[in-house]
Backbone as XML, in Angstrom:
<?xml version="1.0"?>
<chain id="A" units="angstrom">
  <residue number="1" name="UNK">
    <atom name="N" x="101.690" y="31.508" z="164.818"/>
    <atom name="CA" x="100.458" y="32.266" z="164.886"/>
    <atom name="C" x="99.784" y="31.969" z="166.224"/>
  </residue>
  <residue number="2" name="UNK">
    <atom name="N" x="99.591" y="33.246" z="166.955"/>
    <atom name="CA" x="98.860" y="32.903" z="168.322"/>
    <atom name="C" x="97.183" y="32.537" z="167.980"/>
  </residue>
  <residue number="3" name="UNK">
    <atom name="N" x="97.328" y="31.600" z="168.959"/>
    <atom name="CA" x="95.829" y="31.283" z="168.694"/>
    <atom name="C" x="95.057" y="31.923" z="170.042"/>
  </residue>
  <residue number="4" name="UNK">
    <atom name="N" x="95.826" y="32.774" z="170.987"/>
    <atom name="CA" x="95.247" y="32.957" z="172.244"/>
    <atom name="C" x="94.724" y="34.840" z="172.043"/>
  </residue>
  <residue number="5" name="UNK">
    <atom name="N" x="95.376" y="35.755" z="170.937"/>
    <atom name="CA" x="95.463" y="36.804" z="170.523"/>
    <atom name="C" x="95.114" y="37.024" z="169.381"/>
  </residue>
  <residue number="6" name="UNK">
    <atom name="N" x="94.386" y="37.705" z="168.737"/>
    <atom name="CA" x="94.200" y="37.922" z="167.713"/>
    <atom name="C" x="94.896" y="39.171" z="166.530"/>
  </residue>
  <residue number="7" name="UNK">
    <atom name="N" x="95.959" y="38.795" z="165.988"/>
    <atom name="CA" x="96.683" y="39.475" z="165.338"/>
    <atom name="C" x="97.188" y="39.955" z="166.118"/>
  </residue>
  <residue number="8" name="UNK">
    <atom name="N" x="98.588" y="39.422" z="166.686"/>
    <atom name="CA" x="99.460" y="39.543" z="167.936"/>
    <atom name="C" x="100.652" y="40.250" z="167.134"/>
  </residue>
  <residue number="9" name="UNK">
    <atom name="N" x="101.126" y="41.245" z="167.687"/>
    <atom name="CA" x="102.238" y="42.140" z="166.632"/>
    <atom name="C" x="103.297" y="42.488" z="167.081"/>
  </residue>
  <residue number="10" name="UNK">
    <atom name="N" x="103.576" y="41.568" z="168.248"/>
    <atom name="CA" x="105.028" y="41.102" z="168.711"/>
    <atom name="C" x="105.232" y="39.917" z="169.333"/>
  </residue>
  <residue number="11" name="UNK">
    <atom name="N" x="106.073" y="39.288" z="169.490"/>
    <atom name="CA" x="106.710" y="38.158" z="170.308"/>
    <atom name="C" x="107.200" y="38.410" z="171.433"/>
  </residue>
  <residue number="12" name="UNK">
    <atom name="N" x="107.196" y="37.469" z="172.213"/>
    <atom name="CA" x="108.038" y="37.431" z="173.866"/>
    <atom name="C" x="109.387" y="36.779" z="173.793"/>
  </residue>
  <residue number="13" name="UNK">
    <atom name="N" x="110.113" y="37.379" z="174.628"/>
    <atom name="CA" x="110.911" y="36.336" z="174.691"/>
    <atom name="C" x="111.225" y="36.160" z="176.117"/>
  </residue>
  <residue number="14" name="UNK">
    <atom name="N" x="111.000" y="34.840" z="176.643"/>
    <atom name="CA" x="110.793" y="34.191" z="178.046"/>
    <atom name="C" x="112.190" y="34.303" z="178.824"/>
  </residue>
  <residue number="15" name="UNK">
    <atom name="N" x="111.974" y="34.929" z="179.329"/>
    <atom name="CA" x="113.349" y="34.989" z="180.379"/>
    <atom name="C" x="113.443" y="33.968" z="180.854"/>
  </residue>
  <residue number="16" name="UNK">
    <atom name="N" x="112.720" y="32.508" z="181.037"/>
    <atom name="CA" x="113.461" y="31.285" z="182.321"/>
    <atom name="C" x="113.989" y="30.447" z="180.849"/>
  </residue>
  <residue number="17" name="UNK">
    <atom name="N" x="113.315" y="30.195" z="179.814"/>
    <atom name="CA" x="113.931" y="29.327" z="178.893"/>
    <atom name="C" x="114.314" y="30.279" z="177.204"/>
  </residue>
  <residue number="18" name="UNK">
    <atom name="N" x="114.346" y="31.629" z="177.581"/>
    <atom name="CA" x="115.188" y="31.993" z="176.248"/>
    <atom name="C" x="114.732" y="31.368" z="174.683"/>
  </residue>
  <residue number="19" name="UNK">
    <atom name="N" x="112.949" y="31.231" z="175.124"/>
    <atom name="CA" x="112.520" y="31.025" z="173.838"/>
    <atom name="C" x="111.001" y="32.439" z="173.231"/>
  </residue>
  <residue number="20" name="UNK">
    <atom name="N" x="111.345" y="32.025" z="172.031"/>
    <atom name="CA" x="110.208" y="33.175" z="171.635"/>
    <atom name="C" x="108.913" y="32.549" z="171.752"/>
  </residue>
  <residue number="21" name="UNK">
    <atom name="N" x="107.864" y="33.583" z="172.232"/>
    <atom name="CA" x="106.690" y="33.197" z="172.202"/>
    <atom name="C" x="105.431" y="34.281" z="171.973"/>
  </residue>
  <residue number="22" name="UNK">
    <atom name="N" x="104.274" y="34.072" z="171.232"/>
    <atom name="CA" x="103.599" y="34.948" z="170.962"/>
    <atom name="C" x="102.521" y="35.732" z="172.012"/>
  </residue>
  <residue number="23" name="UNK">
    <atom name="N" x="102.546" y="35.550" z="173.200"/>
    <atom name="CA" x="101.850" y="35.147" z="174.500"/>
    <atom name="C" x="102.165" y="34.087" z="175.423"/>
  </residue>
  <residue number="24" name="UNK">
    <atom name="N" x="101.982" y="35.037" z="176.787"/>
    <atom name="CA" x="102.076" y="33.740" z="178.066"/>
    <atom name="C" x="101.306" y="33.052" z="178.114"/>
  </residue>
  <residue number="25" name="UNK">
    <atom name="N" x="99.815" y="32.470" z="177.602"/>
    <atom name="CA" x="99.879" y="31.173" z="176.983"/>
    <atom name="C" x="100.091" y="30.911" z="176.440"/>
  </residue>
  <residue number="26" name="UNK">
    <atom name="N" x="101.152" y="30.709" z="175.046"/>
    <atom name="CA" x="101.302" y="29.702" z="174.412"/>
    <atom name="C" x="102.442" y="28.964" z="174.956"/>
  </residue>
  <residue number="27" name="UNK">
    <atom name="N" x="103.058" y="30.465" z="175.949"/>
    <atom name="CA" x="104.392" y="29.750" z="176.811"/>
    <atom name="C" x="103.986" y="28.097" z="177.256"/>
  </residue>
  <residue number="28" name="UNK">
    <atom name="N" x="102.754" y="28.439" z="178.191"/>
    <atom name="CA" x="102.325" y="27.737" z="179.174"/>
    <atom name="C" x="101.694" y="26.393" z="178.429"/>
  </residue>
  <residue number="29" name="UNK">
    <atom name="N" x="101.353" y="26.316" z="177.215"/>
    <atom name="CA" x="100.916" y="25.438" z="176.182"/>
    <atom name="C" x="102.067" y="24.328" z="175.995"/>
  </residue>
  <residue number="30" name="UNK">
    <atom name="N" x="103.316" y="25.357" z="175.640"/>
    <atom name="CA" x="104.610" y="24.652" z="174.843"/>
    <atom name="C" x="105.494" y="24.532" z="176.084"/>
  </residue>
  <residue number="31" name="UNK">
    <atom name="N" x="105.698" y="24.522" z="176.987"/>
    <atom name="CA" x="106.227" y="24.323" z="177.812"/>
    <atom name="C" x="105.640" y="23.740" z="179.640"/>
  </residue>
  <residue number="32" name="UNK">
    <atom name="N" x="106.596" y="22.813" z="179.840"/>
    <atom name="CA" x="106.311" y="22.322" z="181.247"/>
    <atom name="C" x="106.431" y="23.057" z="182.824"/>
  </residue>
  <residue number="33" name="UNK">
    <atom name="N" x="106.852" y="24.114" z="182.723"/>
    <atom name="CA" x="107.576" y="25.078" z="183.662"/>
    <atom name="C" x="106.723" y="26.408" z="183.282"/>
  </residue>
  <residue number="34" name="UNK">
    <atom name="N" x="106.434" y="26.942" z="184.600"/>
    <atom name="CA" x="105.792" y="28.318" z="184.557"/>
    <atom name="C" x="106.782" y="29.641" z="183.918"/>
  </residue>
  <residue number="35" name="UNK">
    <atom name="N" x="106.280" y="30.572" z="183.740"/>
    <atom name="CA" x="106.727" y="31.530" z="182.927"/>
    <atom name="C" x="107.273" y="32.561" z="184.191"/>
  </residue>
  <residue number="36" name="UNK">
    <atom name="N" x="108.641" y="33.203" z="184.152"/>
    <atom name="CA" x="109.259" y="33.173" z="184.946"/>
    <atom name="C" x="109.337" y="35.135" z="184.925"/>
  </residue>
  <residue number="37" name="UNK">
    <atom name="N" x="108.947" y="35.976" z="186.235"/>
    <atom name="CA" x="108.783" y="37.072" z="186.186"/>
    <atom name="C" x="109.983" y="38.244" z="185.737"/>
  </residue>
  <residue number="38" name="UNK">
    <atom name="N" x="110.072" y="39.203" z="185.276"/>
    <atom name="CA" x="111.241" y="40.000" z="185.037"/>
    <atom name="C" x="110.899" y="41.182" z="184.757"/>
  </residue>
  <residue number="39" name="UNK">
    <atom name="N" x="111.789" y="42.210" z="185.150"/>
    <atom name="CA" x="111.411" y="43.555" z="185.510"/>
    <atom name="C" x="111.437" y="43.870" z="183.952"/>
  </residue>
  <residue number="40" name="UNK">
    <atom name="N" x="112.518" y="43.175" z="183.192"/>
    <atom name="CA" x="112.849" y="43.824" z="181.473"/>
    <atom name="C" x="112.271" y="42.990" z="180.829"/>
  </residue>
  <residue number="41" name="UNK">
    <atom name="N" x="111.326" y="43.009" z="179.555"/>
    <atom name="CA" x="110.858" y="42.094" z="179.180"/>
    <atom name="C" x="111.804" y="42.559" z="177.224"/>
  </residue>
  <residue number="42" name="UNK">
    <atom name="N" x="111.759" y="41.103" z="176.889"/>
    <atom name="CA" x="112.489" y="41.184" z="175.428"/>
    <atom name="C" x="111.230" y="41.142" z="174.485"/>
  </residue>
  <residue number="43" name="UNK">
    <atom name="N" x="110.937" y="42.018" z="173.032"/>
    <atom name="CA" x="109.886" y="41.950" z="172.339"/>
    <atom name="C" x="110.695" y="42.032" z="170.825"/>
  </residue>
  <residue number="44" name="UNK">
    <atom name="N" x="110.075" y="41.620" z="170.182"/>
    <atom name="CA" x="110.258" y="41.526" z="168.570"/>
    <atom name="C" x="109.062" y="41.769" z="168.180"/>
  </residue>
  <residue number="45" name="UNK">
    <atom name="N" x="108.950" y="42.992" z="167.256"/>
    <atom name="CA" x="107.773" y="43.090" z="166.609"/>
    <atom name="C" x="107.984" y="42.426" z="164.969"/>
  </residue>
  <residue number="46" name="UNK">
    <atom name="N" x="106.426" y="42.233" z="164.665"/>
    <atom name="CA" x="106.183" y="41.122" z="163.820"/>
    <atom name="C" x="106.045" y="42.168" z="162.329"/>
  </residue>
  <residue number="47" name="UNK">
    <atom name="N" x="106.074" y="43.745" z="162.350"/>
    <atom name="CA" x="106.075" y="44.250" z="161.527"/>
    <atom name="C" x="107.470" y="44.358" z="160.340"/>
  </residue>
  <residue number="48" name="UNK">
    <atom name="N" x="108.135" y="45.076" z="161.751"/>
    <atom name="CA" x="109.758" y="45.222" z="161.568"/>
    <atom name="C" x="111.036" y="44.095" z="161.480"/>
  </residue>
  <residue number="49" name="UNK">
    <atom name="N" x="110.585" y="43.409" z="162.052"/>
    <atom name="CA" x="111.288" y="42.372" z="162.119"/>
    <atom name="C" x="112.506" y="42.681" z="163.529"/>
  </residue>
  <residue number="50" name="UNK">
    <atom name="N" x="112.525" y="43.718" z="164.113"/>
    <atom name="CA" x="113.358" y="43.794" z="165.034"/>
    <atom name="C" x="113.384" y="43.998" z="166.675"/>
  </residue>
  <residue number="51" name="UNK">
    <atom name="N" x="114.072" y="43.436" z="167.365"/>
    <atom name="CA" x="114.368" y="43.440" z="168.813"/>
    <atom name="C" x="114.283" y="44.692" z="169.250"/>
  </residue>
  <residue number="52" name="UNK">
    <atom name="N" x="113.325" y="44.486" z="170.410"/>
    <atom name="CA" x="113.847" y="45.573" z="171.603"/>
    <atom name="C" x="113.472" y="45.591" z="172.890"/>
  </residue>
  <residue number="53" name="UNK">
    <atom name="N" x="113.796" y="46.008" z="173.920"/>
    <atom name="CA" x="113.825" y="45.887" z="175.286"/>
    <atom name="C" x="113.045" y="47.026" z="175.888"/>
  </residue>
  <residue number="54" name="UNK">
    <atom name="N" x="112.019" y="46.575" z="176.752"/>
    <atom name="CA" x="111.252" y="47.515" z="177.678"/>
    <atom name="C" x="111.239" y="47.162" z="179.188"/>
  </residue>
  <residue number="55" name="UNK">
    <atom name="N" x="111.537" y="48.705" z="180.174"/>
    <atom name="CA" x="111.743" y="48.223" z="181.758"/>
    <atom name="C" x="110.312" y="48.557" z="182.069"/>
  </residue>
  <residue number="56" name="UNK">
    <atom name="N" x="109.665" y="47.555" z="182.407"/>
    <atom name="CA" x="108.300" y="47.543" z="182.922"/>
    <atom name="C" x="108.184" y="47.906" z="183.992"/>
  </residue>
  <residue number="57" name="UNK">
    <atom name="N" x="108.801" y="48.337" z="185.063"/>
    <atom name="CA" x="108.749" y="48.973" z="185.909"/>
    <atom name="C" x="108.177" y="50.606" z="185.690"/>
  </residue>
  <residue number="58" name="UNK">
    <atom name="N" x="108.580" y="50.955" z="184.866"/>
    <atom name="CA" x="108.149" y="52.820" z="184.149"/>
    <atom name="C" x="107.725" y="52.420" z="183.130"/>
  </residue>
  <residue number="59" name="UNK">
    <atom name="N" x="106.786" y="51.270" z="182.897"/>
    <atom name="CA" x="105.842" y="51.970" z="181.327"/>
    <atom name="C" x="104.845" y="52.438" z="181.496"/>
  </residue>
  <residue number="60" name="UNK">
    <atom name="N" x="105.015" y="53.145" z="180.163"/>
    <atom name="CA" x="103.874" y="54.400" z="179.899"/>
    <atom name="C" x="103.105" y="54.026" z="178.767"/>
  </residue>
  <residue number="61" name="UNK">
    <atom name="N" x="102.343" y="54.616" z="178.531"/>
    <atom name="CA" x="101.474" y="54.611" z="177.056"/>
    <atom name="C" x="101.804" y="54.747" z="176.217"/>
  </residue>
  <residue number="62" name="UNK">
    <atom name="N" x="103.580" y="55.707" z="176.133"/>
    <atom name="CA" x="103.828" y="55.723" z="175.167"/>
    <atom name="C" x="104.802" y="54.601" z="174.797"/>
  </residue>
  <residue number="63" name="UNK">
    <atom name="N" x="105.036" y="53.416" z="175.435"/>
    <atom name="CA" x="105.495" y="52.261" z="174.978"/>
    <atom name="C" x="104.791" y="51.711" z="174.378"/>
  </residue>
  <residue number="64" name="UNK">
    <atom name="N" x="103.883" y="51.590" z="174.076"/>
    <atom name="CA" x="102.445" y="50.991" z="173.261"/>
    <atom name="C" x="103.347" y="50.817" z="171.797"/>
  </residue>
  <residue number="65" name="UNK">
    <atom name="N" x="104.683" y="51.079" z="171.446"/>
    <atom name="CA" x="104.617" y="51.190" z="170.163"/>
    <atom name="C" x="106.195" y="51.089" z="169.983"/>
  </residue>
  <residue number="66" name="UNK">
    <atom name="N" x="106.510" y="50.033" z="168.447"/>
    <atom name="CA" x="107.636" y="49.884" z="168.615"/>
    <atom name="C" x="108.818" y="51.021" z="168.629"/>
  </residue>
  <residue number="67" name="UNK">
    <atom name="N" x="109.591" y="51.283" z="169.001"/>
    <atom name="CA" x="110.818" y="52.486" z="168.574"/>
    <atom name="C" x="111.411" y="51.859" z="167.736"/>
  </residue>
  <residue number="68" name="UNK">
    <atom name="N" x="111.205" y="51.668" z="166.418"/>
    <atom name="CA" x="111.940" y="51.139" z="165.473"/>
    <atom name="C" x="111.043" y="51.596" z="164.028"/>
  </residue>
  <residue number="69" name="UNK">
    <atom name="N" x="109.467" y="51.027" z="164.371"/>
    <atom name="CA" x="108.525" y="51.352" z="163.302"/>
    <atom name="C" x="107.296" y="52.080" z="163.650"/>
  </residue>
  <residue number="70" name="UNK">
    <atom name="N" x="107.185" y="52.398" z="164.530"/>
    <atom name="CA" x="106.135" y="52.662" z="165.637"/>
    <atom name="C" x="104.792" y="52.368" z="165.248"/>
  </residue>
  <residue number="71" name="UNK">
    <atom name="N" x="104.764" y="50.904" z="165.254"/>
    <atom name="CA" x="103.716" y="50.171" z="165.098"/>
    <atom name="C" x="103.297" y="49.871" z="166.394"/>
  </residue>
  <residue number="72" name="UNK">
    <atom name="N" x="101.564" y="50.078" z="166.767"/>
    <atom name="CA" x="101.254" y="50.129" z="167.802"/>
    <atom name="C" x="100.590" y="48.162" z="167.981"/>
  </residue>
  <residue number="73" name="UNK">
    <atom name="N" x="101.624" y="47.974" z="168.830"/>
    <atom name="CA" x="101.986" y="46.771" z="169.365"/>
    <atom name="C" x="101.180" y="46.172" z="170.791"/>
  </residue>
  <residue number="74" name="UNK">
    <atom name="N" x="100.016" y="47.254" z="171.278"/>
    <atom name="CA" x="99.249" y="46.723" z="172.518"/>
    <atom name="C" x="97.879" y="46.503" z="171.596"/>
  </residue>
  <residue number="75" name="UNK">
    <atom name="N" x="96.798" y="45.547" z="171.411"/>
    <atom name="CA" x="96.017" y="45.909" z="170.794"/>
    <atom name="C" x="94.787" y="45.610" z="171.791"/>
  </residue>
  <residue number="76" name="UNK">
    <atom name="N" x="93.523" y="46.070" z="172.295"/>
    <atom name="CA" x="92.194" y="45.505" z="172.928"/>
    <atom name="C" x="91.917" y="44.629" z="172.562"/>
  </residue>
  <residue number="77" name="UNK">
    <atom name="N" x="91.740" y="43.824" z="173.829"/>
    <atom name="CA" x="91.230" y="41.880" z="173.730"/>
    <atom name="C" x="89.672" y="42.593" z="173.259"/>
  </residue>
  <residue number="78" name="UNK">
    <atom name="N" x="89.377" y="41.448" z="172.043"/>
    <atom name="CA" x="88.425" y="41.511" z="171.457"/>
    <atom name="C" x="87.715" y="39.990" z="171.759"/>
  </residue>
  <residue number="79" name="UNK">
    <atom name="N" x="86.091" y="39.929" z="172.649"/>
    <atom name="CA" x="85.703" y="38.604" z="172.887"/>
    <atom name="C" x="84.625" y="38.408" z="171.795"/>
  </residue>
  <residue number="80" name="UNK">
    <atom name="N" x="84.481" y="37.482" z="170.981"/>
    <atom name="CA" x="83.627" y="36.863" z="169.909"/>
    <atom name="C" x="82.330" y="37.123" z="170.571"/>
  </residue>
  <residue number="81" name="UNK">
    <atom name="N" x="81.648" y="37.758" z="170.223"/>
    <atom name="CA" x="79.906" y="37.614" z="170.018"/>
    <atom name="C" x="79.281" y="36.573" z="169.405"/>
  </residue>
  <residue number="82" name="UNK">
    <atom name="N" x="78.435" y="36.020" z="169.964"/>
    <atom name="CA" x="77.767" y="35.077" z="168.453"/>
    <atom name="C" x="76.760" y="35.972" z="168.455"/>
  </residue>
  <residue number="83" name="UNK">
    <atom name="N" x="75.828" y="36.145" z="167.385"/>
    <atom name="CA" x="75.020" y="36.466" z="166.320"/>
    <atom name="C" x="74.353" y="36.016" z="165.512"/>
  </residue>
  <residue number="84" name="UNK">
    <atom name="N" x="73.109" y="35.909" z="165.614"/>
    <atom name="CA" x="72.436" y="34.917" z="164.774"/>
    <atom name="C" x="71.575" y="36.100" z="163.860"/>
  </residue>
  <residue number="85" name="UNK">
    <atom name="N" x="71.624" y="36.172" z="162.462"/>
    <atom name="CA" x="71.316" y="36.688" z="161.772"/>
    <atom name="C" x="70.187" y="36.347" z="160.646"/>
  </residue>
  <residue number="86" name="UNK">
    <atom name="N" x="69.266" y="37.206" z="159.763"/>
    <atom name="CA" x="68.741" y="36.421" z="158.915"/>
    <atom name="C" x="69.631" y="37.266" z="157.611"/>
  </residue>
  <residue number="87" name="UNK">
    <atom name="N" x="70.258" y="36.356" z="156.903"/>
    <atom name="CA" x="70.531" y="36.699" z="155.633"/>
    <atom name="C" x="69.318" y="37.338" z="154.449"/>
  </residue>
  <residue number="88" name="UNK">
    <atom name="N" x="69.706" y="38.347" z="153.913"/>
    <atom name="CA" x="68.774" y="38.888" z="152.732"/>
    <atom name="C" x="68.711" y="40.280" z="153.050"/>
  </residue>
  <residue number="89" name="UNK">
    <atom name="N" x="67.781" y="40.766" z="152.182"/>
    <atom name="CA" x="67.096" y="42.390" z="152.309"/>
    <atom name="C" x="65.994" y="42.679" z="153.484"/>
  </residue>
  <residue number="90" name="UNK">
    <atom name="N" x="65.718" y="43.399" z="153.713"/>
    <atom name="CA" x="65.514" y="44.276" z="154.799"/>
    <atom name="C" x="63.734" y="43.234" z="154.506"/>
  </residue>
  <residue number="91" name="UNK">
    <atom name="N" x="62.867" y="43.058" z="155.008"/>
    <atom name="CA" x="61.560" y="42.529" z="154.742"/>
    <atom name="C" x="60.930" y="43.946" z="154.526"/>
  </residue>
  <residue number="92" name="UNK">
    <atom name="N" x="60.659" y="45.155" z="155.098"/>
    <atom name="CA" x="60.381" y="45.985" z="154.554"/>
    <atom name="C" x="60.091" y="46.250" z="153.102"/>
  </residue>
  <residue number="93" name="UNK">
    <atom name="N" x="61.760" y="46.579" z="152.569"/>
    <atom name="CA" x="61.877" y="46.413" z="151.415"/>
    <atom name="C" x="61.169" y="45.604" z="150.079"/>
  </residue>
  <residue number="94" name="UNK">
    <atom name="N" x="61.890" y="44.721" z="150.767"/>
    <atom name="CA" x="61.722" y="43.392" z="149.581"/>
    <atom name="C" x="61.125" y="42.202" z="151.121"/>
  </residue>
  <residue number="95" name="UNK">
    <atom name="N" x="59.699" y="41.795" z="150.603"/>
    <atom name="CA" x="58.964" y="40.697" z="151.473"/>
    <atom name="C" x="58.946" y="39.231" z="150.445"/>
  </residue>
  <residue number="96" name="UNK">
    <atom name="N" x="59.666" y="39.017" z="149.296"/>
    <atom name="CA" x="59.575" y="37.867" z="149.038"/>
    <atom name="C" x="60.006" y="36.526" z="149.339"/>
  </residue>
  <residue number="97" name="UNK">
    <atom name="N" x="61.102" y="36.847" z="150.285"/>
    <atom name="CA" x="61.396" y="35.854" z="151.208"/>
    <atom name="C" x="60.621" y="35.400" z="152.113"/>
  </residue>
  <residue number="98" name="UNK">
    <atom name="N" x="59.400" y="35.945" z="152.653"/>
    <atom name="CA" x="58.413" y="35.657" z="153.639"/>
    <atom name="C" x="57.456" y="34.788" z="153.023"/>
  </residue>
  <residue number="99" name="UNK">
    <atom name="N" x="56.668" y="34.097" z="153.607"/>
    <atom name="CA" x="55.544" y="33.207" z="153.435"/>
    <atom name="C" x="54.522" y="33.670" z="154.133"/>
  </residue>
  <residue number="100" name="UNK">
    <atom name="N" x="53.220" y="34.187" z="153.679"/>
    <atom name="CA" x="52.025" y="34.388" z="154.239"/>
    <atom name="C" x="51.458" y="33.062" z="154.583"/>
  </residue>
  <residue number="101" name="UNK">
    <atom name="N" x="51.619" y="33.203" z="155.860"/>
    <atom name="CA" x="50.499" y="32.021" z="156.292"/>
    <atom name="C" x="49.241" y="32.102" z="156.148"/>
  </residue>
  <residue number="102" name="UNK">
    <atom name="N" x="48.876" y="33.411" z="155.897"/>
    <atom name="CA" x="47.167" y="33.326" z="155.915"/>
    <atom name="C" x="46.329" y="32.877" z="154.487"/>
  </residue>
  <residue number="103" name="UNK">
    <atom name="N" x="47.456" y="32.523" z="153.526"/>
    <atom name="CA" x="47.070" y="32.113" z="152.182"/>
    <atom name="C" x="47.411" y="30.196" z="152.732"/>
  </residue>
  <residue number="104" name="UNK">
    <atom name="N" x="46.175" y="29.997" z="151.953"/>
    <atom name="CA" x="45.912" y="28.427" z="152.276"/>
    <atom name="C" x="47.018" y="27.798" z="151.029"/>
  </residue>
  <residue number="105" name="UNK">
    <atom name="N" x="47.727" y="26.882" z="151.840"/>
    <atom name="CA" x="48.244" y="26.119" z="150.512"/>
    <atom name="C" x="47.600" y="24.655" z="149.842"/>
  </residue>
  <residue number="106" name="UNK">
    <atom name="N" x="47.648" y="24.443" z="148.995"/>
    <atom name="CA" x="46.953" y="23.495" z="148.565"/>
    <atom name="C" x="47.874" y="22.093" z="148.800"/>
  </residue>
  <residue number="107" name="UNK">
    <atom name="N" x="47.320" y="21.187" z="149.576"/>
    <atom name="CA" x="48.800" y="20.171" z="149.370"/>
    <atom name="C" x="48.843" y="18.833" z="148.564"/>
  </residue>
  <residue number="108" name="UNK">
    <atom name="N" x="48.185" y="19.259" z="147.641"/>
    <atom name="CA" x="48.222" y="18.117" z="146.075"/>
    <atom name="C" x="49.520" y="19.741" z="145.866"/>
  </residue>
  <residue number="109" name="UNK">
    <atom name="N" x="49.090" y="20.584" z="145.043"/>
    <atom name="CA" x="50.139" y="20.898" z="144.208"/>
    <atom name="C" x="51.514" y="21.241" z="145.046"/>
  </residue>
  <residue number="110" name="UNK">
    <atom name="N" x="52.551" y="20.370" z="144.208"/>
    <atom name="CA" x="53.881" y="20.356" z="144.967"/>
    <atom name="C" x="54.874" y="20.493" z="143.457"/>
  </residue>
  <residue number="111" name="UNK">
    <atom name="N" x="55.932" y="20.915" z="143.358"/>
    <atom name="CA" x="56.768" y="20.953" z="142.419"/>
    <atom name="C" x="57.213" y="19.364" z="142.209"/>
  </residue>
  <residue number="112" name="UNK">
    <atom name="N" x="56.966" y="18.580" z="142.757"/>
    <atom name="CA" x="57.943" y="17.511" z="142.808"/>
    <atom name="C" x="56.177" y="16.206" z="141.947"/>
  </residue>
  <residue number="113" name="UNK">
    <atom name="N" x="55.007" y="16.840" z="142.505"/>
    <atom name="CA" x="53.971" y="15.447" z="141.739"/>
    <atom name="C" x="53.848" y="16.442" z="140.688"/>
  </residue>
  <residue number="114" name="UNK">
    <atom name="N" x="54.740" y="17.151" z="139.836"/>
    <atom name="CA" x="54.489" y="17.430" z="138.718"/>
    <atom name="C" x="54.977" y="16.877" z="137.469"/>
  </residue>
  <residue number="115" name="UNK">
    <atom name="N" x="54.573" y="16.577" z="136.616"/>
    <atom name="CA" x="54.982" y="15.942" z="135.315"/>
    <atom name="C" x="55.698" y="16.341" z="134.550"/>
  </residue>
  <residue number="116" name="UNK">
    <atom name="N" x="57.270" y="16.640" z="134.208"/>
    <atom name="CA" x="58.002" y="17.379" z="133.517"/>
    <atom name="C" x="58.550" y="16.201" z="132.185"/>
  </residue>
  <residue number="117" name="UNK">
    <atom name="N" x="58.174" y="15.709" z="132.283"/>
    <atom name="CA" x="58.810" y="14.273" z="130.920"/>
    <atom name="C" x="58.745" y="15.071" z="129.696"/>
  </residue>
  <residue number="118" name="UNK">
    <atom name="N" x="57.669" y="16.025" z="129.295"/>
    <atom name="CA" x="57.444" y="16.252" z="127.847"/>
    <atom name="C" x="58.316" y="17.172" z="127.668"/>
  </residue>
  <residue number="119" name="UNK">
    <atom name="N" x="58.618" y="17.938" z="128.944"/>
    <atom name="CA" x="60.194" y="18.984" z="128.844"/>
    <atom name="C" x="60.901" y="19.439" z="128.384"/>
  </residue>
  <residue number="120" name="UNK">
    <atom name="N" x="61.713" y="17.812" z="129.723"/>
    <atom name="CA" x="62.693" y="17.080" z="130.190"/>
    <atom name="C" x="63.316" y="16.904" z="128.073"/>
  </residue>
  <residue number="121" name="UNK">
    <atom name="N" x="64.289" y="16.898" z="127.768"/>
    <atom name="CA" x="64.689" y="16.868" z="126.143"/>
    <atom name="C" x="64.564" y="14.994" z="126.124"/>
  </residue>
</chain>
């Protein structure tokens, strides 16, 4: 599982050491030696389960996709946003999640200096 791609839907296979890899970094991760250039590159898609060869010299758009299952195999790098959100309903809606500050609170009464013993079973 690439950790550099997100839902990566083929494999490489490295022309200098003839191993599979899910991306040229993980090449560069798992191995000591740079990743070595080639006009034909070898791919296995992760749908089909099968091999095939593309001359990168003439690709087109319509290589985007395997000739076997034509599962589209280029996908847009997607970069994480963070987002900080408030969980719940809209305050509009529903305001009971809010606290009016302009109501005074009293600070003797607390849930906790209350007396529950006669209850309590």
């Amino acid at each position: 599982m690439c950790k550099h791609i997100l839902n990566a839907q083929v494999s490489i296979r490295a022309p200098c050491c003839k191993q599979w890899f899910d991306c040229a970094e993980c090449h560069a991760e798992a191995e000591d030696h740079r990743l070595a250039k080639t006009n034909e590159m070898a791919f296995i898609c992760k749908k089909c389960k099968k091999a095939f060869r593309k001359d990168m010299t003439a690709y087109e758009e319509s290589d985007e996709f395997c000739p076997h299952c034509d599962n589209h195999y280029v996908i847009d790098a997607k970069t994480p946003q963070a987002v900080l959100g408030v969980e719940g309903e809209d305050a509009r809606v529903d305001a009971r999640m809010l606290k009016d500050d302009r109501v005074r609170q009293d600070p003797k009464r607390s849930l906790f200096g209350q007396d529950f013993s006669d209850r309590v079973g």
